[in-house]
PyMOL CGO cylinders between C-alpha atoms (Angstrom):
from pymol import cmd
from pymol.cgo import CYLINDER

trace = [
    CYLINDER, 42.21, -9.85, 2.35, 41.95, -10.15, 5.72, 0.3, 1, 1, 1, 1, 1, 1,
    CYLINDER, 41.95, -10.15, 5.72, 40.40, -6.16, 5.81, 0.3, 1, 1, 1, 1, 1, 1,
    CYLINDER, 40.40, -6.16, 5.81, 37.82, -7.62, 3.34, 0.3, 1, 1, 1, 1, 1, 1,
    CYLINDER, 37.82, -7.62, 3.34, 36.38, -10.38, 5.45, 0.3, 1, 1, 1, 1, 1, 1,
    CYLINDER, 36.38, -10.38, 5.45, 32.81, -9.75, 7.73, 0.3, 1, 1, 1, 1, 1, 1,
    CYLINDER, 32.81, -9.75, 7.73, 32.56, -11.04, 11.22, 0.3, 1, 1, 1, 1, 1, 1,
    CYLINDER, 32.56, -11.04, 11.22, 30.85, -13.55, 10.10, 0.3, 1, 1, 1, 1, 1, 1,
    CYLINDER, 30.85, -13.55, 10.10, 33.36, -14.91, 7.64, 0.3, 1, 1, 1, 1, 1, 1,
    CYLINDER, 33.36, -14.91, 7.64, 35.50, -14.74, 10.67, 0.3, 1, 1, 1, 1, 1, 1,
    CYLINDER, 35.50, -14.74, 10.67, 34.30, -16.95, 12.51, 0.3, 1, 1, 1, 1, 1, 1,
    CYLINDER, 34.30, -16.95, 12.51, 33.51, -19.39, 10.00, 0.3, 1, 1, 1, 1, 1, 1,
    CYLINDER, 33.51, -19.39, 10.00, 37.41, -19.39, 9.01, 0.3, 1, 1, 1, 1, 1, 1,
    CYLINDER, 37.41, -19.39, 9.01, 38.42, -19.95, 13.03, 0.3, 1, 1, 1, 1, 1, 1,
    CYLINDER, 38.42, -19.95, 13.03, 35.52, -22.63, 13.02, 0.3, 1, 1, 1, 1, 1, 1,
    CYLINDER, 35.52, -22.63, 13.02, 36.88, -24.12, 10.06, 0.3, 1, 1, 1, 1, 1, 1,
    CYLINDER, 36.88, -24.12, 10.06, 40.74, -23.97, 11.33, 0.3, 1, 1, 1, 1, 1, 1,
    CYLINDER, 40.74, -23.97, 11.33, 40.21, -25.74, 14.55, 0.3, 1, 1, 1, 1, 1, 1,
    CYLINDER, 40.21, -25.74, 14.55, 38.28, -28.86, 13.06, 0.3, 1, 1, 1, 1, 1, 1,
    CYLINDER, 38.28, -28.86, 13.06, 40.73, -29.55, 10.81, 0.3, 1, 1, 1, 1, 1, 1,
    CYLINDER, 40.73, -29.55, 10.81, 43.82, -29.35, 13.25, 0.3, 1, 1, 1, 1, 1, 1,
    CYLINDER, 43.82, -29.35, 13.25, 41.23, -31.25, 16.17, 0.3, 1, 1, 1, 1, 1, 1,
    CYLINDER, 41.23, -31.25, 16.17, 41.87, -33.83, 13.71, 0.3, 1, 1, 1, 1, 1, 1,
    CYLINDER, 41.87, -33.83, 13.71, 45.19, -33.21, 12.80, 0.3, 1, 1, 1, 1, 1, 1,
    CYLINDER, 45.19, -33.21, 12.80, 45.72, -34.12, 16.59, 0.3, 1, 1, 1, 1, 1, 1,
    CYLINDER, 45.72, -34.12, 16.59, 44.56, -37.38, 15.98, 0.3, 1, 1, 1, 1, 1, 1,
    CYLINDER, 44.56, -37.38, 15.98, 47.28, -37.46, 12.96, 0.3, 1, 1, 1, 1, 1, 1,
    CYLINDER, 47.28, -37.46, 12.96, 48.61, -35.45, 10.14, 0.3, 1, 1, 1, 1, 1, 1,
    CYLINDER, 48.61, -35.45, 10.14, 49.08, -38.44, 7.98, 0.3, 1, 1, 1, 1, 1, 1,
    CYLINDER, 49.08, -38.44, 7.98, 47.07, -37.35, 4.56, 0.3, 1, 1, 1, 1, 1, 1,
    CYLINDER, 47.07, -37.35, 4.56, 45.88, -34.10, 5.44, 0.3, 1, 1, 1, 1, 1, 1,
    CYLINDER, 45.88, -34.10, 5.44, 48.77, -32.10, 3.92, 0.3, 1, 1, 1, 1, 1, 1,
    CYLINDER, 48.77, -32.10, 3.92, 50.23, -31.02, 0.64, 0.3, 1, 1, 1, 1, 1, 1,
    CYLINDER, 50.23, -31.02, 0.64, 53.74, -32.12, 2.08, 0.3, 1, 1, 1, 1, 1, 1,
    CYLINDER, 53.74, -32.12, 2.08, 55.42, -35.09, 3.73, 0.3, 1, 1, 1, 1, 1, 1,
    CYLINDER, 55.42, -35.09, 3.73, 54.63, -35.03, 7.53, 0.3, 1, 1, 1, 1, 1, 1,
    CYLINDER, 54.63, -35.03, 7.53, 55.98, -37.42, 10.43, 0.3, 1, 1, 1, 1, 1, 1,
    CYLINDER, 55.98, -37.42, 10.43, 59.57, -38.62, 10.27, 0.3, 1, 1, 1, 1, 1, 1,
    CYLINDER, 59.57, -38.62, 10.27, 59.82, -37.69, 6.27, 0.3, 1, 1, 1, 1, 1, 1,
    CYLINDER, 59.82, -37.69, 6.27, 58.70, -34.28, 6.81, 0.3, 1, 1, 1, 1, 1, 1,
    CYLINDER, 58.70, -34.28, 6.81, 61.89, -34.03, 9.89, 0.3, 1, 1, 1, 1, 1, 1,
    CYLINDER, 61.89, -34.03, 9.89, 64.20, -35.47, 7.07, 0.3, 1, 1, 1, 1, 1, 1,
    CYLINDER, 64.20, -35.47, 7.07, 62.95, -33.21, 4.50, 0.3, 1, 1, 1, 1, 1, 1,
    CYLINDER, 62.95, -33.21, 4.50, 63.30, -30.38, 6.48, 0.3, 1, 1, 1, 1, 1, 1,
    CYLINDER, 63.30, -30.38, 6.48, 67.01, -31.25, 7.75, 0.3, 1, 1, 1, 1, 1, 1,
    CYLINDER, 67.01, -31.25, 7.75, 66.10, -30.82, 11.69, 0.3, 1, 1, 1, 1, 1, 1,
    CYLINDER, 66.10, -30.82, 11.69, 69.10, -31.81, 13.71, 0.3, 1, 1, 1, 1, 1, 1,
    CYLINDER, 69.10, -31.81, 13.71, 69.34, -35.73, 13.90, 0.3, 1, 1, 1, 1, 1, 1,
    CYLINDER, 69.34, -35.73, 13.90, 71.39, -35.39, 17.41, 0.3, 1, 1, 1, 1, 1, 1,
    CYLINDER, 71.39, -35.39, 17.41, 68.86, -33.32, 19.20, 0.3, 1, 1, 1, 1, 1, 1,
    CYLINDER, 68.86, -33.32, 19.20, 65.87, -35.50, 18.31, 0.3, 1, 1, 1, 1, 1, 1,
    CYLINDER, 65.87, -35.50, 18.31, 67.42, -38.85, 19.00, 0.3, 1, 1, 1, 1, 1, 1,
    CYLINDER, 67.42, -38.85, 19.00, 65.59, -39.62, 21.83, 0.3, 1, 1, 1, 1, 1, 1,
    CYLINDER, 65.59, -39.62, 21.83, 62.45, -38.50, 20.69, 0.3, 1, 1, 1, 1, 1, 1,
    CYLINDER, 62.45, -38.50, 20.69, 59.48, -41.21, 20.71, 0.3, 1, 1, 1, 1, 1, 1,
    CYLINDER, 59.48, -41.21, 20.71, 57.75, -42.48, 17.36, 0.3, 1, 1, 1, 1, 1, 1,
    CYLINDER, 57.75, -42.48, 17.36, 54.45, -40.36, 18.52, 0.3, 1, 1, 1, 1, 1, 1,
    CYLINDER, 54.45, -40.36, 18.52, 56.28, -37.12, 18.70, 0.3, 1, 1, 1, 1, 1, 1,
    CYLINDER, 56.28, -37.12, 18.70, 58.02, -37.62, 15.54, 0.3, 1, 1, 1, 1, 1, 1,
    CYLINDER, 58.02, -37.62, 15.54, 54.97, -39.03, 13.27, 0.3, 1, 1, 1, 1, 1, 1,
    CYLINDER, 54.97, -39.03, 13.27, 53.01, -35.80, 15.07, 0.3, 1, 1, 1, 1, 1, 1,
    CYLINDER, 53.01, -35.80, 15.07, 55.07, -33.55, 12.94, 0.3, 1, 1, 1, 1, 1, 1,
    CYLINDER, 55.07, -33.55, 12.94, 53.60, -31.28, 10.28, 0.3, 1, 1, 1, 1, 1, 1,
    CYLINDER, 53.60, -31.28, 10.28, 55.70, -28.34, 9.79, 0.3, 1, 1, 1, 1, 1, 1,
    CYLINDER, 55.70, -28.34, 9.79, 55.51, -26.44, 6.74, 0.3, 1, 1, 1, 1, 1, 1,
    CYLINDER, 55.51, -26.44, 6.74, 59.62, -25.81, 7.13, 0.3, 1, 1, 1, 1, 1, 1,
    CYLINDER, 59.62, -25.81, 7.13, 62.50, -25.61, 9.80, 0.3, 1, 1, 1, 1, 1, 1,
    CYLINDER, 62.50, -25.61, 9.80, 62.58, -22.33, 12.19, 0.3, 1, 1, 1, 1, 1, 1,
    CYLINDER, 62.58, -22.33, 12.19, 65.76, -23.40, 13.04, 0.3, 1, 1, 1, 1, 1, 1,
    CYLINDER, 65.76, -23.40, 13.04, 67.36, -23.20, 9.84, 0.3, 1, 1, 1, 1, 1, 1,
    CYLINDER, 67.36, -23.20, 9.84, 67.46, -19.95, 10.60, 0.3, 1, 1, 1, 1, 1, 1,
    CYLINDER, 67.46, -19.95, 10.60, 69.64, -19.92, 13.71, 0.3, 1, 1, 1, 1, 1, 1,
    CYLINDER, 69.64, -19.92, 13.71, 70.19, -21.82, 16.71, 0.3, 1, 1, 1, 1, 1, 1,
    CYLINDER, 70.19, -21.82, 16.71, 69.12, -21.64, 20.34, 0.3, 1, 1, 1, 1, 1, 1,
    CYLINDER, 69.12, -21.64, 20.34, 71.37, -20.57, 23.03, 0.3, 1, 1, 1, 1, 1, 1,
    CYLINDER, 71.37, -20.57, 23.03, 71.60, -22.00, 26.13, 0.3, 1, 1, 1, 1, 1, 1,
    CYLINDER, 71.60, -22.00, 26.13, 69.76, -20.17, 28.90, 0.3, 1, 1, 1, 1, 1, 1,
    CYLINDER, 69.76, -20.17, 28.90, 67.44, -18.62, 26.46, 0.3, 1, 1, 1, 1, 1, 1,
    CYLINDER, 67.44, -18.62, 26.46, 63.46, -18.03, 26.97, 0.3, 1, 1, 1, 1, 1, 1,
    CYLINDER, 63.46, -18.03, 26.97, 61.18, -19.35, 23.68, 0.3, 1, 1, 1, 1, 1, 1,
    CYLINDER, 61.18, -19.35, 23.68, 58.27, -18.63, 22.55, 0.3, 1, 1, 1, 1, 1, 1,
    CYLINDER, 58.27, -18.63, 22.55, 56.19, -20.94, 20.06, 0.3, 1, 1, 1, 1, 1, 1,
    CYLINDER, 56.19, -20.94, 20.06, 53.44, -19.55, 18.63, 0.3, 1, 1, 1, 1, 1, 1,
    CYLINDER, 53.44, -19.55, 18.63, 51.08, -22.49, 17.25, 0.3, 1, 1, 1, 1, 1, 1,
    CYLINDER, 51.08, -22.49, 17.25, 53.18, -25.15, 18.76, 0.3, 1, 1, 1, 1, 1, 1,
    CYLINDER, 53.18, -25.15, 18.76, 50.74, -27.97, 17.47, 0.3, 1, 1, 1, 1, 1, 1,
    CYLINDER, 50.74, -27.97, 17.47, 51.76, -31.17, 18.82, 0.3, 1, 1, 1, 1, 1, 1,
    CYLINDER, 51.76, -31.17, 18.82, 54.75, -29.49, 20.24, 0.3, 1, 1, 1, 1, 1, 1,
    CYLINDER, 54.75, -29.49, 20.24, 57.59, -31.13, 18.14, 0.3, 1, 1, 1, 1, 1, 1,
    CYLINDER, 57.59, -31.13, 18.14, 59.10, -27.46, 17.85, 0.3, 1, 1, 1, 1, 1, 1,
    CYLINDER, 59.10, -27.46, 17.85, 58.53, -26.58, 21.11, 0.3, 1, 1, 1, 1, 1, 1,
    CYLINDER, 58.53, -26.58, 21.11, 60.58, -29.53, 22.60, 0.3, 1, 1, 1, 1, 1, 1,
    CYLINDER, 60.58, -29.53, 22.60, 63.49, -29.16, 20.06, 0.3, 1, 1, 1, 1, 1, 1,
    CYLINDER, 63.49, -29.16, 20.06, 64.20, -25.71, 21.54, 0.3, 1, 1, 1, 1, 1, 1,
    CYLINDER, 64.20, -25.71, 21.54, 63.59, -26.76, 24.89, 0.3, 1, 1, 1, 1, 1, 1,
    CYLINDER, 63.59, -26.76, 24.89, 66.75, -29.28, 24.23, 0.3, 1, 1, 1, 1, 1, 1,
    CYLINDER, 66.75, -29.28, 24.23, 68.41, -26.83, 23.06, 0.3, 1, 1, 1, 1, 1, 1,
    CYLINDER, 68.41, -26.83, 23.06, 67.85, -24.04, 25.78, 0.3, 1, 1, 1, 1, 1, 1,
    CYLINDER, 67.85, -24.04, 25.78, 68.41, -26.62, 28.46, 0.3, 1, 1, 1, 1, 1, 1,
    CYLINDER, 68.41, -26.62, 28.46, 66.87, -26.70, 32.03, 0.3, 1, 1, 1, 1, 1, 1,
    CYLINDER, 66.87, -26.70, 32.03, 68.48, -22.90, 32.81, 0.3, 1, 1, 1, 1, 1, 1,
    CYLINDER, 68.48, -22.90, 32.81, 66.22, -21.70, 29.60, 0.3, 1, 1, 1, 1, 1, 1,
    CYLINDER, 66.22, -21.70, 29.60, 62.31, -21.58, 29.33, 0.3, 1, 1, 1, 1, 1, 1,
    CYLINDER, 62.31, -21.58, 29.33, 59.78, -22.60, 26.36, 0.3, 1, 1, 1, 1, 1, 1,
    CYLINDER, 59.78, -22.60, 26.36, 56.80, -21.60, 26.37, 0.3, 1, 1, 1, 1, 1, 1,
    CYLINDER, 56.80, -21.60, 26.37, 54.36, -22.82, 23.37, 0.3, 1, 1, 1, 1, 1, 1,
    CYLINDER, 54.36, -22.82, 23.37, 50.62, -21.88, 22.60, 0.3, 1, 1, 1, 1, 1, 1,
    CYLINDER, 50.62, -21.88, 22.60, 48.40, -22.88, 20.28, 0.3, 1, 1, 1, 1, 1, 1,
    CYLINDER, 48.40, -22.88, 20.28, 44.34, -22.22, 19.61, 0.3, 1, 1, 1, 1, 1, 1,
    CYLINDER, 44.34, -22.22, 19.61, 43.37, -25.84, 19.38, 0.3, 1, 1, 1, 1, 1, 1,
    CYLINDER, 43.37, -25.84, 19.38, 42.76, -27.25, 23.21, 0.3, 1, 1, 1, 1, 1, 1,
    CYLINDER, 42.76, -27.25, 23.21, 43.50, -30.94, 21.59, 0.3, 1, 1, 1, 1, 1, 1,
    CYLINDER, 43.50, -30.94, 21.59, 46.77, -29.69, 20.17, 0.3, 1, 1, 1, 1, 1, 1,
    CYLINDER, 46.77, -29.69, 20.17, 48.05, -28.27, 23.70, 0.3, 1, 1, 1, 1, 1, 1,
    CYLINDER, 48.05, -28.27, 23.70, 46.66, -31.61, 25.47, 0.3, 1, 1, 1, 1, 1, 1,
    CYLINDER, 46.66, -31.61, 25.47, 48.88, -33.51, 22.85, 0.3, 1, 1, 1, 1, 1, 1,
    CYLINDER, 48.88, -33.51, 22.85, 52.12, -31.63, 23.21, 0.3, 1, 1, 1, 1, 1, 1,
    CYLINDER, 52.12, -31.63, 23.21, 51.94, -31.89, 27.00, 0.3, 1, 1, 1, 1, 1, 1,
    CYLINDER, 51.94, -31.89, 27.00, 51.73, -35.73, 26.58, 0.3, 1, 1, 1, 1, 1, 1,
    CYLINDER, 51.73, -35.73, 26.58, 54.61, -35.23, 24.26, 0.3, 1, 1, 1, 1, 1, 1,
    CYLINDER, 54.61, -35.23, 24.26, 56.40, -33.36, 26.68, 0.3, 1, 1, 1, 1, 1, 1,
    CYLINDER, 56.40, -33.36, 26.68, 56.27, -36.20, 29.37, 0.3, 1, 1, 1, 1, 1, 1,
    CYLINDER, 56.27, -36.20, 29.37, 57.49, -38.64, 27.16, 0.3, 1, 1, 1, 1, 1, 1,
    CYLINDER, 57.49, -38.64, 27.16, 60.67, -36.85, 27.22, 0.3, 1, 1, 1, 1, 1, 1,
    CYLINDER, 60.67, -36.85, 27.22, 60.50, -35.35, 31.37, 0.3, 1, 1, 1, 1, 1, 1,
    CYLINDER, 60.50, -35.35, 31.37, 61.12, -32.06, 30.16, 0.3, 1, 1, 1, 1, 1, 1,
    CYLINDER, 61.12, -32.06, 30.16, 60.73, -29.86, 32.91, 0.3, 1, 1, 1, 1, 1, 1,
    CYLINDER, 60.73, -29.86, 32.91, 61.66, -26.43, 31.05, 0.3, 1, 1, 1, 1, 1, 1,
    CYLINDER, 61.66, -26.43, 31.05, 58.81, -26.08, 28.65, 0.3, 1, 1, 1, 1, 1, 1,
    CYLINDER, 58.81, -26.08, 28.65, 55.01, -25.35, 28.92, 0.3, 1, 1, 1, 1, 1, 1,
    CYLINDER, 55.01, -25.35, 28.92, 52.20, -25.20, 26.81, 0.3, 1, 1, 1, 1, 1, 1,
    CYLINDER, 52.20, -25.20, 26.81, 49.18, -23.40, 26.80, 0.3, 1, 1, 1, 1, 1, 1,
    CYLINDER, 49.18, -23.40, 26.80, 46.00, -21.84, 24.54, 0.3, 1, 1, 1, 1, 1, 1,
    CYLINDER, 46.00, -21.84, 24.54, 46.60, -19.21, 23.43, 0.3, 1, 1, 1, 1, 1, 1,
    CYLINDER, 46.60, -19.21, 23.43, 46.26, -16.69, 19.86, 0.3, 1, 1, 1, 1, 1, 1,
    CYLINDER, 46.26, -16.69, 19.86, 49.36, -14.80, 18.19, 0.3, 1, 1, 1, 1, 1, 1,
    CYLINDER, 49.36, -14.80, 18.19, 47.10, -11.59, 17.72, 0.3, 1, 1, 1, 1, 1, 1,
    CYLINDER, 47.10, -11.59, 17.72, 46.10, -11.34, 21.88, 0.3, 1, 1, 1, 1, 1, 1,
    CYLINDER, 46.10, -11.34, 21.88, 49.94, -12.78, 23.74, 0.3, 1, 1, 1, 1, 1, 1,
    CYLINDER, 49.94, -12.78, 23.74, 49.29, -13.05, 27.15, 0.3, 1, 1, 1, 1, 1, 1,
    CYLINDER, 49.29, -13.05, 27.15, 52.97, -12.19, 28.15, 0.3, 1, 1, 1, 1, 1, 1,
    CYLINDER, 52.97, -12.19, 28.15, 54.69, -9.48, 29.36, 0.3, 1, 1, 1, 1, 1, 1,
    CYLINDER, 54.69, -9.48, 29.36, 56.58, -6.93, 27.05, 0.3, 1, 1, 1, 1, 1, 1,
    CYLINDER, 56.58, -6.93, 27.05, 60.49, -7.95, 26.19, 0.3, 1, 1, 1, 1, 1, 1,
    CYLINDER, 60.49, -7.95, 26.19, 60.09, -11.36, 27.81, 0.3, 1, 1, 1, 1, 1, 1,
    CYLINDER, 60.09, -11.36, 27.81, 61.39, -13.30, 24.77, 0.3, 1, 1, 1, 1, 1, 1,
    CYLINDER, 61.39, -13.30, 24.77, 64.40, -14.02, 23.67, 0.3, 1, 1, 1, 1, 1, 1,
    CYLINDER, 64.40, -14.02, 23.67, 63.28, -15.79, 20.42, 0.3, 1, 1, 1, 1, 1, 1,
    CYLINDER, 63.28, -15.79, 20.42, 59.92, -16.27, 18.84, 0.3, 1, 1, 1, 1, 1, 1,
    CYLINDER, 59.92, -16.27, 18.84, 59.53, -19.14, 16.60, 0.3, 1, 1, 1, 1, 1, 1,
    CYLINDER, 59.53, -19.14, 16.60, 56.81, -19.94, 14.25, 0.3, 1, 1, 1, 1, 1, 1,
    CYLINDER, 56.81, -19.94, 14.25, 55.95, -22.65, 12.23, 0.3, 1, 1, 1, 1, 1, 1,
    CYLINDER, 55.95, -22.65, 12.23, 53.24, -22.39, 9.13, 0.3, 1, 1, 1, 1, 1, 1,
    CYLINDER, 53.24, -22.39, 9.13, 51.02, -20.78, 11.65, 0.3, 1, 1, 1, 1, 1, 1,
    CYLINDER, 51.02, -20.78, 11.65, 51.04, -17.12, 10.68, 0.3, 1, 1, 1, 1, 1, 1,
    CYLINDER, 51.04, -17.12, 10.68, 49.13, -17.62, 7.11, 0.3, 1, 1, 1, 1, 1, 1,
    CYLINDER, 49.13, -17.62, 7.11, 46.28, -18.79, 9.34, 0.3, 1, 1, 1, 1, 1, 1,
    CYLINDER, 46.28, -18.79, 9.34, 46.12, -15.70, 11.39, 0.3, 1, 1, 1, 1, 1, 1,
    CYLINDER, 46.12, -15.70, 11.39, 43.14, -13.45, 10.48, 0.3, 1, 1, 1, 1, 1, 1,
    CYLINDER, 43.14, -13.45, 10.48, 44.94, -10.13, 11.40, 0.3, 1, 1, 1, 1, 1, 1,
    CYLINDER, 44.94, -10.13, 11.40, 48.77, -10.64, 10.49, 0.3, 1, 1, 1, 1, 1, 1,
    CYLINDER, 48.77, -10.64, 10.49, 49.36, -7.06, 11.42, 0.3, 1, 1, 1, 1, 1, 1,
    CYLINDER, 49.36, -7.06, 11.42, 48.33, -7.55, 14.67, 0.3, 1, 1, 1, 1, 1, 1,
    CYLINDER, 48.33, -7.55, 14.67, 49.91, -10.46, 15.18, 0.3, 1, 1, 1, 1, 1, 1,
    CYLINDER, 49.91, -10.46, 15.18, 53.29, -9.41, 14.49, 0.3, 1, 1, 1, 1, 1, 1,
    CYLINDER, 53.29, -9.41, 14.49, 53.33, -5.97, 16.88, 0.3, 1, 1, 1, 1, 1, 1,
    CYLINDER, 53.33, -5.97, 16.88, 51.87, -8.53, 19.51, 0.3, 1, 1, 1, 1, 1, 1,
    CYLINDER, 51.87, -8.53, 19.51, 55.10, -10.88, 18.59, 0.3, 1, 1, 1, 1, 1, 1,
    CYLINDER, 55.10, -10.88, 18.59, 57.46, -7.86, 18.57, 0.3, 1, 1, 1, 1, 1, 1,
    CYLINDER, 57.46, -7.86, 18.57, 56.25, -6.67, 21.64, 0.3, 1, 1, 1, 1, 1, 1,
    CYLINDER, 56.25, -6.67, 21.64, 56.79, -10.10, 23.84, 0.3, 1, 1, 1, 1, 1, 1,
    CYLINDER, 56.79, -10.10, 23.84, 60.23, -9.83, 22.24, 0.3, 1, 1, 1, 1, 1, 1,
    CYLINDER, 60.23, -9.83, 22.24, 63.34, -8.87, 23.90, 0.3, 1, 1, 1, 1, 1, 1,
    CYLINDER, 63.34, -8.87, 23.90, 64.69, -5.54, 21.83, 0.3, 1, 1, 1, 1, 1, 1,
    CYLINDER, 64.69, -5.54, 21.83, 67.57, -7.92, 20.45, 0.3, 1, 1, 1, 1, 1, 1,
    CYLINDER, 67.57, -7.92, 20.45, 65.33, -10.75, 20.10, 0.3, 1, 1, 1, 1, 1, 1,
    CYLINDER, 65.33, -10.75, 20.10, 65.03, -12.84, 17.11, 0.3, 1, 1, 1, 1, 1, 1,
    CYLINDER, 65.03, -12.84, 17.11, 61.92, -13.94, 15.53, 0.3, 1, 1, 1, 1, 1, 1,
    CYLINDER, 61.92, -13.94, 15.53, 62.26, -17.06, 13.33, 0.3, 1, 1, 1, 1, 1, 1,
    CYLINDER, 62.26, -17.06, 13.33, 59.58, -18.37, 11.60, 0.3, 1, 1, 1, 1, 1, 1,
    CYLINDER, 59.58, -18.37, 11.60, 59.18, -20.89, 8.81, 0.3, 1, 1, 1, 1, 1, 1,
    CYLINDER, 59.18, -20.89, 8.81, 55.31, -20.38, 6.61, 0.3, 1, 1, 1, 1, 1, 1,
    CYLINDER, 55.31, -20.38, 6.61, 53.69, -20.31, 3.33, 0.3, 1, 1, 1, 1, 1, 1,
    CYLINDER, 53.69, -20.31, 3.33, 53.03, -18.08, 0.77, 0.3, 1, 1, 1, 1, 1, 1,
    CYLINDER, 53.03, -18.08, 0.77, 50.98, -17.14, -2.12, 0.3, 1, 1, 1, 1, 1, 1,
    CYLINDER, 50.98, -17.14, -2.12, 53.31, -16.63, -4.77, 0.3, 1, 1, 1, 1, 1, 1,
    CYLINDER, 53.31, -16.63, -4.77, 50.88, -16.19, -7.80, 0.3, 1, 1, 1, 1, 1, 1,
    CYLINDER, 50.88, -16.19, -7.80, 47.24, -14.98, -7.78, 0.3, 1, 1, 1, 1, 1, 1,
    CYLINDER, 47.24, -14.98, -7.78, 44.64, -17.98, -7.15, 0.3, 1, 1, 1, 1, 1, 1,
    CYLINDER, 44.64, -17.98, -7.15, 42.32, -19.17, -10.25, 0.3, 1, 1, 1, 1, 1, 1,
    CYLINDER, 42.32, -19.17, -10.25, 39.22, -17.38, -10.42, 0.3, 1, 1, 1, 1, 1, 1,
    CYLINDER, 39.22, -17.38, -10.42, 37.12, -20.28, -8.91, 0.3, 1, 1, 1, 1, 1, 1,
    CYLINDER, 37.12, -20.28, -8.91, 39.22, -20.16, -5.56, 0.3, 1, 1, 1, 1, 1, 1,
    CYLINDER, 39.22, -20.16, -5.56, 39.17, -16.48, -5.32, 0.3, 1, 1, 1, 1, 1, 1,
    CYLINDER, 39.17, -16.48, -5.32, 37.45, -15.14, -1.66, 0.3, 1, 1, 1, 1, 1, 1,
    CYLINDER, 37.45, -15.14, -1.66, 36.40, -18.83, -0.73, 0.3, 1, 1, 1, 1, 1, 1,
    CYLINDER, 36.40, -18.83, -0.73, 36.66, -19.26, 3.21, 0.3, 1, 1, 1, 1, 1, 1,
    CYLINDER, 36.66, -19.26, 3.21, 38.25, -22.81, 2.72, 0.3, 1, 1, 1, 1, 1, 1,
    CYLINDER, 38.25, -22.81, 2.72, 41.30, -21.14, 0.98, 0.3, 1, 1, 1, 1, 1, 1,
    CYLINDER, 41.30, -21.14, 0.98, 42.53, -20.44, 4.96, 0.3, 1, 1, 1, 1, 1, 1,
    CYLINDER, 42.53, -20.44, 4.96, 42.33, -24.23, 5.96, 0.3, 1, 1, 1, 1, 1, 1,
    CYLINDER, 42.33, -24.23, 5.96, 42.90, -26.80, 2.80, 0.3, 1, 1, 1, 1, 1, 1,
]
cmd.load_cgo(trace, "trace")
């Protein structure tokens, strides 16, 4: 689809994307298909003992799709990349579990996203993770700088997935490990849905 799509249609789906999550910023609560906040955590099965000191606000911020982590652990020492870090829960759980001798960085497109997981970050005095703007299809970073990429329902909202994913593998490390929890179409859509822009942002 994303071959199909004008310029445009482009820019009416990025428009679209960053009004809903500048209001997701404000809260998830009732703007998902899926439990958010501390039910979404629970749901998920995040780590209890990691997120024990984590605030009310950074917990109700949540609105994951899944849990990255599920598919591994992060070492100690290691450098993280988010990409769409949102509110920054994700972020912040592997920047516990890195430590202060490991580095996370997370990026997101949505300036009121970045400007909440910084807050976030204080509440906790984090030192060892950063946030930034920032798209998956243009990284910023240097080549093999990444021990792990995480993700986190944020690649179905890319236009150019192809893209995105060299750009990924490239920041990687050549024994890096890209973990990433998303959505998927598993059946074709009904007829009436078919090519309609909102399909990238309900």
């Amino acid at each position: 689809m994303d071959s199909e799509l004008n310029e445009q249609e482009k820019l009416l789906i990025q428009e679209g994307i960053k009004k809903k999550y500048i209001a997701v910023a404000q809260s998830p609560n009732g703007r998902f298909n899926y439990p958010t906040g501390g039910e979404g955590i629970k749901k998920q099965g995040y780590p209890s003992d990691i997120i024990l000191d984590f605030p009310d606000p950074i917990l109700e911020s949540f609105c994951g799709v899944g849990n990255p982590f599920s598919l591994g652990s992060i070492n100690k020492g290691e450098v993280v990349l988010e990409i769409g870090c949102g509110a920054g829960f994700d972020s912040l759980m592997a920047a516990k579990m890195t430590g202060p001798q490991g580095e996370v960085i997370g990026i997101d497109i949505t300036a009121e996203m970045i400007k909440k997981a910084k807050k976030h970050s204080a509440l906790l005095g984090l030192a060892n993770v950063r946030f930034e703007v920032g798209k998956a299809e243009t990284l910023t970073f240097k080549s093999q700088m990444f021990d792990v990429v995480i993700s986190n329902g944020v690649f179905n909202l890319t236009l150019d997935k192809e893209k995105a994913l060299k750009e990924t593998f490239r920041a990687l490390k050549p024994a890096g490990r890209l973990m990433i929890a998303d959505m998927v179409l598993v059946e074709a859509l009904p007829s009436e849905r078919v090519g309609r822009i909102e399909n990238w942002y309900q």
